[in-house]
N, C-alpha and C positions, 0 to 999 in steps of 0.2 A: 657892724662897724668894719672897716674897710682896714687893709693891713697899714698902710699908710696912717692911717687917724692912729693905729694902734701904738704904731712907732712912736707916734708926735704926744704921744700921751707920755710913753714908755721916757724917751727922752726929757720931756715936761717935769716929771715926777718919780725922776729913776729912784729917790733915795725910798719913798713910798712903795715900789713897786715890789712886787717877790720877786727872788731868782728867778722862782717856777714859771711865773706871767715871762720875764726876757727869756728866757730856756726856749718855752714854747713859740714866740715868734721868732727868736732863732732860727727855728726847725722850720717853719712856714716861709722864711725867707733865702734858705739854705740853697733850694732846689732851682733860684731864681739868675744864680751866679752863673757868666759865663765859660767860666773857666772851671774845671775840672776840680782841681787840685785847690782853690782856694775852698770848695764845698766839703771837700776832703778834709783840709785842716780844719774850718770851721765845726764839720761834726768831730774829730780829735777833741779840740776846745773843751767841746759842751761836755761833751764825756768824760771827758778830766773836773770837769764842773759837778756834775751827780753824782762821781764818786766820792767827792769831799763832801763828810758827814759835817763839819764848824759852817753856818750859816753863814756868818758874816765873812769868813774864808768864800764861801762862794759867790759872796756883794759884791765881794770883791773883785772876783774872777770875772764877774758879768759886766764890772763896767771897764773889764779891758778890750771888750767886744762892742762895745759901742760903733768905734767906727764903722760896723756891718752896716748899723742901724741907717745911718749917714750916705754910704756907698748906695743902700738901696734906694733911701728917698731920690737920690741924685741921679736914679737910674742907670745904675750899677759902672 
């Protein structure tokens, strides 16, 4: 499956989805960013994201990052 079908899934069915599935494409789409410093923040994010042990604390956290999701399909 292609990172794109992954996204359009992820998006699809965020409330279904784990952290750890968005976490992961995160990280695969991280390195995709042209700009330095948005890649920079985005790993901050995520890392702020694994260290909150309340799950739904961190449902929470992942779908403030959506827009990534978005930016990428859009071709950044």
């Amino acid at each position: 499956m292609s990172l794109e079908q992954e996204i359009k899934i992820i998006l699809e069915n965020f409330d279904s989805t784990s952290s750890e599935k968005i976490i992961d494409v995160l990280n695969q789409i991280k390195p995709h960013f042209k700009n330095e410093l948005i890649s920079e923040y985005l790993e901050g994010k995520i890392q702020k994201i694994l260290d909150l042990s309340d799950k739904s604390e961190q449902k929470k956290q992942c779908k403030a990052l959506l827009p990534y999701f978005d930016w990428y399909l859009q071709g950044l």
